[in-house]
C-alpha positions as CSV (number, residue, x, y, z in Angstrom):
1,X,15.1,1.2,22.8
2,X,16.6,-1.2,20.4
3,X,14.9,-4.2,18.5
4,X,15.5,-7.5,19.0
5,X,18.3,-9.5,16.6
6,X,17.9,-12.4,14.9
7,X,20.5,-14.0,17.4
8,X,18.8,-12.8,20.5
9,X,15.5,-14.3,19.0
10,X,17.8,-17.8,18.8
11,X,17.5,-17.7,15.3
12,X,21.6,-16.9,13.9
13,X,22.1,-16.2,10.2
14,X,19.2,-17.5,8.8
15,X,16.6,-17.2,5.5
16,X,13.1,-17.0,5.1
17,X,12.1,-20.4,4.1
18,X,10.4,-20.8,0.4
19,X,6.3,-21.1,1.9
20,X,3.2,-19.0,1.7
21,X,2.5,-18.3,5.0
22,X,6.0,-17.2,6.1
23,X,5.9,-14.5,3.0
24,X,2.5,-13.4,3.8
25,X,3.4,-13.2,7.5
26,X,6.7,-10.9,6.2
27,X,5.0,-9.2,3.7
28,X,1.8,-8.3,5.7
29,X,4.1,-7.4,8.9
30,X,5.9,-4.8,6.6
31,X,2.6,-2.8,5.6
32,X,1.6,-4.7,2.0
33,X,-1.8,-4.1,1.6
34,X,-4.5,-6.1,2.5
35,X,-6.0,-5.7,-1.2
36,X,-3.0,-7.8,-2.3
37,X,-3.7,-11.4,-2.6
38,X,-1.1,-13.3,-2.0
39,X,-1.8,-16.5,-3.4
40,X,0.3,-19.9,-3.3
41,X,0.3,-22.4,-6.6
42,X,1.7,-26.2,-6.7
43,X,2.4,-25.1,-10.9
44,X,1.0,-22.9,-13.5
45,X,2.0,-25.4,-16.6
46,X,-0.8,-25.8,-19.4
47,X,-3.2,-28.2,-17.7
48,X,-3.8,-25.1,-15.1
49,X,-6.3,-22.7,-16.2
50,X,-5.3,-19.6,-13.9
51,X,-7.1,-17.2,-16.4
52,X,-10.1,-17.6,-14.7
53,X,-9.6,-19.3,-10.7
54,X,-7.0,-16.9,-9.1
55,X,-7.6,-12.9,-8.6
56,X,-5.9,-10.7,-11.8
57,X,-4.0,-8.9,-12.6
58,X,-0.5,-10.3,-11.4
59,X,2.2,-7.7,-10.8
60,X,4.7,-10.0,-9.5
61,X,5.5,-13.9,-9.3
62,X,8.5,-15.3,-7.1
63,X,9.7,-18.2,-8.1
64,X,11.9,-20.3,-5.7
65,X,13.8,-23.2,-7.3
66,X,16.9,-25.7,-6.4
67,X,20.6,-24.0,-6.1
68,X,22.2,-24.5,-9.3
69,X,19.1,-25.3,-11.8
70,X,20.4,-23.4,-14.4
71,X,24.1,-22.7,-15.0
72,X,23.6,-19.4,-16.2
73,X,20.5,-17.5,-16.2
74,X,17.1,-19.1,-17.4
75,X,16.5,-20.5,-21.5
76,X,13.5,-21.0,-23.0
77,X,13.2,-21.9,-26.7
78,X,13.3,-19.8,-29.6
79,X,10.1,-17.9,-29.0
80,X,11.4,-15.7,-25.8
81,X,15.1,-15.2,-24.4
82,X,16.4,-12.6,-22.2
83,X,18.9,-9.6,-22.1
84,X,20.0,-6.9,-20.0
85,X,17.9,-3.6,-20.1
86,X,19.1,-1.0,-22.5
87,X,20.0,2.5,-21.9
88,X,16.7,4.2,-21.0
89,X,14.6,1.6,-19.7
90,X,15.1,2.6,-16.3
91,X,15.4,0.0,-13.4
92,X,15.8,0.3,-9.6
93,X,18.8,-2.4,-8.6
94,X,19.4,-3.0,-4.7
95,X,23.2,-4.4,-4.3
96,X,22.6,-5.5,-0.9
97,X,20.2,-6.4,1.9
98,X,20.5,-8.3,5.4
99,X,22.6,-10.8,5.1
100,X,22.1,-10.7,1.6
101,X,19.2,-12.4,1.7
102,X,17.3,-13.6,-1.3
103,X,13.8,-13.7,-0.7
104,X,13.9,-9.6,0.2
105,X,16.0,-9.2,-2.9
106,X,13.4,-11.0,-5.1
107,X,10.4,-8.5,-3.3
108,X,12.2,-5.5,-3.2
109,X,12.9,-5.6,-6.8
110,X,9.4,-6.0,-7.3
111,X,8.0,-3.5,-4.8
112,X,10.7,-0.6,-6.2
113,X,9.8,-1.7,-9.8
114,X,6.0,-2.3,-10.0
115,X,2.8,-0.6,-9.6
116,X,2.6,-2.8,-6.6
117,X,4.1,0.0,-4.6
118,X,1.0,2.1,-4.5
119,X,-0.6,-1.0,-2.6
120,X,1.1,-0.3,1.2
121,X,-0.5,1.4,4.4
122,X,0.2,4.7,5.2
123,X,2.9,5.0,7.9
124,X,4.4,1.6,7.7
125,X,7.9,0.6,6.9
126,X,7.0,0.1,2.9
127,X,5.6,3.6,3.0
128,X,8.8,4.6,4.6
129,X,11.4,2.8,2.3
130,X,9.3,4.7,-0.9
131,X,10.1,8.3,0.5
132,X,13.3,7.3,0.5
133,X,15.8,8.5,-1.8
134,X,17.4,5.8,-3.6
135,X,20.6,6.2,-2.2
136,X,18.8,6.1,1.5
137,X,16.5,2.8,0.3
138,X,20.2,0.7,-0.4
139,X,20.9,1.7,3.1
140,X,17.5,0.8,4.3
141,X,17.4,-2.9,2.7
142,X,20.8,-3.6,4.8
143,X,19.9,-1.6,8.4
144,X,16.8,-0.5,9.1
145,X,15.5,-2.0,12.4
146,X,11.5,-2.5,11.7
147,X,12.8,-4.5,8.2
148,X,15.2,-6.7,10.5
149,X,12.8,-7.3,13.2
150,X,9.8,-8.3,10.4
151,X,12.2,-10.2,9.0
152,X,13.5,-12.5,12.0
153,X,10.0,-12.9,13.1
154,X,9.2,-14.5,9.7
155,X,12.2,-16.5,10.2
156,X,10.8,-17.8,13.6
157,X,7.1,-18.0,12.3
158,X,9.3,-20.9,9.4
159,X,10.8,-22.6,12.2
160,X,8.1,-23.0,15.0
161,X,5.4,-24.0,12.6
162,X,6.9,-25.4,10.0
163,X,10.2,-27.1,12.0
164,X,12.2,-25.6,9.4
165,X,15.7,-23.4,9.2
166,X,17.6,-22.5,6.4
167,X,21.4,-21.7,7.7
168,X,22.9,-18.6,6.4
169,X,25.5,-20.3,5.5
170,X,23.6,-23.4,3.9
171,X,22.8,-23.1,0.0
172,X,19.9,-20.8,0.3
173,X,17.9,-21.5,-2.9
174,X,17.3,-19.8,-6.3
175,X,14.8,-17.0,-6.3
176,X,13.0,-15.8,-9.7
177,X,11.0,-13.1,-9.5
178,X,9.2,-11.7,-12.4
179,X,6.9,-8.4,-12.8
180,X,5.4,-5.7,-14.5
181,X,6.8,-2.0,-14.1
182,X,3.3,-0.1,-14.9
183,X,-0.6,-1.6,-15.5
184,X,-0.2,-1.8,-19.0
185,X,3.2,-2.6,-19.5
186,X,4.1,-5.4,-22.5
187,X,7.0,-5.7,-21.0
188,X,8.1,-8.9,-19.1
189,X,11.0,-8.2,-16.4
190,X,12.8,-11.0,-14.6
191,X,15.1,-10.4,-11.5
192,X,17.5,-13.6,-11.2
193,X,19.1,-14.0,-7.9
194,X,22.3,-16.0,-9.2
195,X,23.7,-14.2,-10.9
196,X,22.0,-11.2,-9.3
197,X,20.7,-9.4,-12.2
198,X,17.9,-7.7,-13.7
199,X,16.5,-9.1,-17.4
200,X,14.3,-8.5,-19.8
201,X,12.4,-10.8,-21.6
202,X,12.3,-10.2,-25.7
203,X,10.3,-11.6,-28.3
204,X,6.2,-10.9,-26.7
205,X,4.2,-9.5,-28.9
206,X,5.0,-5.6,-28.2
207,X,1.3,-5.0,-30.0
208,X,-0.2,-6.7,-27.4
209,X,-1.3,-3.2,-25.8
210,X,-2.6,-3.6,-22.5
211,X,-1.7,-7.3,-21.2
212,X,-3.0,-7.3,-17.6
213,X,-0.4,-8.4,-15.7
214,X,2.4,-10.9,-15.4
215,X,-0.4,-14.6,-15.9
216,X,-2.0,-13.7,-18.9
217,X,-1.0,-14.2,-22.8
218,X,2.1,-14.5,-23.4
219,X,3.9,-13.4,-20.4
220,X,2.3,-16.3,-18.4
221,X,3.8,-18.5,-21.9
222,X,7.7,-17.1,-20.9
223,X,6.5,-17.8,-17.2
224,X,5.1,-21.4,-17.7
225,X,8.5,-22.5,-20.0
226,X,10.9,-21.8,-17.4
227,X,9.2,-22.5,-14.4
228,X,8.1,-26.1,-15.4
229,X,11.2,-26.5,-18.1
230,X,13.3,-29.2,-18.2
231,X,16.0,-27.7,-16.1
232,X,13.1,-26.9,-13.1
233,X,11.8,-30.1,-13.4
234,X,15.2,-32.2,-13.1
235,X,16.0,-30.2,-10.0
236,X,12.8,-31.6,-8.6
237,X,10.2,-28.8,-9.4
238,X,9.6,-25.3,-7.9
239,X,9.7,-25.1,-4.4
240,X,7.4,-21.9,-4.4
241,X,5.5,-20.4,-6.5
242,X,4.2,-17.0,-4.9
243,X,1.9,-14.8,-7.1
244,X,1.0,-11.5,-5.8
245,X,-2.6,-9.5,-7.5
246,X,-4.6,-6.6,-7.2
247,X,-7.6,-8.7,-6.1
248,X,-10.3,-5.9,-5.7
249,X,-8.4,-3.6,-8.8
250,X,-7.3,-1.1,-6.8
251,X,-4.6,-0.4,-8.5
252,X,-6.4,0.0,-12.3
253,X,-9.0,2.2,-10.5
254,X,-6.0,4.4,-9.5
255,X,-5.2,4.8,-13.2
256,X,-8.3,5.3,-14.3
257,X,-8.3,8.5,-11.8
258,X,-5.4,9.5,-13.2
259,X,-5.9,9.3,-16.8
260,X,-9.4,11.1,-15.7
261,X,-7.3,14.1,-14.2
262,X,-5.3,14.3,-17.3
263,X,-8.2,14.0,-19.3
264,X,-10.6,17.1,-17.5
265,X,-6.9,19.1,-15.6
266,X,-4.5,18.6,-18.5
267,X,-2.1,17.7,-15.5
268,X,0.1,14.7,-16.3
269,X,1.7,13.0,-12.7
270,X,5.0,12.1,-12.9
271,X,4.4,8.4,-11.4
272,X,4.5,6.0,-14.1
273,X,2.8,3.4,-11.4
274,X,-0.3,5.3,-10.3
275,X,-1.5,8.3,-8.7
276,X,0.3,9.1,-5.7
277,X,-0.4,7.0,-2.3
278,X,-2.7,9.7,-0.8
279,X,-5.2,8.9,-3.4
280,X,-5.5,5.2,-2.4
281,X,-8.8,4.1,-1.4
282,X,-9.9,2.6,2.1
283,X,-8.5,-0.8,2.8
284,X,-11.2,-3.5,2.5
285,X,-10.8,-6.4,4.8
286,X,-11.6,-9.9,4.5
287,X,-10.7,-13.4,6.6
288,X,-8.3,-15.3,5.1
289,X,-9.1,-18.7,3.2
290,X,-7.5,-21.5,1.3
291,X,-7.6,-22.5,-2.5
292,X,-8.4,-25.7,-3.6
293,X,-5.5,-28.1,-5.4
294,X,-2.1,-26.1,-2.9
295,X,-3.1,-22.6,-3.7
296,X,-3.5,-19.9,-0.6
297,X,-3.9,-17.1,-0.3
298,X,-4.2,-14.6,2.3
């Protein structure tokens, strides 16, 4: 029996629009665990102290800003700029998706990239796509039926809630998405939708060992200069700013049972994110609630 379209849901060739609540609804659909807050901000400049009221660490942020913000790809001053990954820093790419759509570009990249792949639920369509070969996870992102079907519900969640429809063929908008390949990774990675590439961002301090996550030190310094630069802010500001953590630390507990086996077996796994998924904990379950000044989370 085959799924439902997008067209015979009455939706066409349409995008996810950029809100909190039509991301969760996608992301949740698709088998993101629940201990993955997936939390909403108005801005993250200076006069926000995130350090201490939002869950850490952040593996990922999307950032969803105006078409045409930048020319090229985005500047900040003379502290951090970015360039293309070298020979040996490894990096899964994804050259196409339904309909080419953005906003699965920007979490895909993420997911595939970040320890935030040992965070899905046995059996469902993430925990599929990561068996995958890479070869079989392009063809995935552009036919698989459960990721079309999640996706036009989302679409439909955007337009009978929020009375809002992004044609395919309208300007969808810039998407941003920045993470963290393993916990204690000093490097910064940036996927830029336009032109469709993968960067990484230079001039952190490489002997900060350890930096939890994408919103703390100076990753959250690189963040904070191109999200509320001048180019952002002349476009209008952000439309989204989506930041997804390992609110309950399952994730770090997953290293620490790994370093633990390599520590008492002498047994190193080959899984630069974590252990492997069967050694997940239980989920934990909680009711959903909102942040005060715009910030939600799920």
């Amino acid at each position: 029996m085959s799924l439902p379209s997008e067209t015979s849901l009455g939706l066409g060739r349409n995008a996810l629009i950029p809100h909190r609540d039509v991301f969760a609804h996608f992301l949740k659909s698709m088998g993101l665990s629940d201990n993955i807050a997936i939390i909403q901000r108005t801005r993250i400049d200076d006069d926000e102290d995130i350090l201490y009221d939002m869950p850490h660490p952040v593996y990922a942020v999307i950032v969803v800003v105006p078409q045409g913000t930048f020319e090229r790809s985005p500047e900040v001053n003379h502290w951090f700029w970015f360039r293309e990954p070298e020979p040996g820093e490894e990096i899964k790419r994804f050259e196409q998706t339904i309909d080419n759509a953005r906003g699965l570009y920007a979490f895909f990249h993420a997911f595939a990239n970040s320890p935030l792949q040992q965070c899905c639920d046995t059996g469902s369509t993430l925990d599929f796509f990561l068996t995958r070969s890479h070869e079989d996870q392009q063809y995935f992102l552009q036919s698989n039926e459960r990721l079309r079907e999640s996706y036009a519900e989302a679409i439909r969640l955007g337009r009978d809630e929020f009375n809002r429809i992004i044609p395919y063929s309208g300007p969808e908008s810039r998407y941003l998405c920045f993470f963290k390949k393993t916990v204690d990774d000093t490097k910064l990675w940036l996927w830029d939708s336009d032109p469709d590439r993968i960067l990484l961002a230079e001039g952190l301090d490489e002997t900060t060992i350890g930096e939890p996550g994408c919103c703390k030190f100076e990753s959250l310094q690189c963040i904070r200069q191109i999200v509320h630069g001048d180019a952002v802010r002349v476009a209008g500001g952000p439309e989204m700013i989506l930041c997804l953590a390992d609110e309950y630390g399952e994730i770090e507990e997953l290293k620490a049972n790994r370093d633990k086996d390599i520590r008492m077996k002498g047994v190193i796994v080959d899984d630069e994110a974590g252990l492997p998924r069967e050694r997940r904990r239980p989920q934990k379950k909680r009711q959903g609630d909102r942040l005060e000044s715009g910030r939600e989370r799920t």
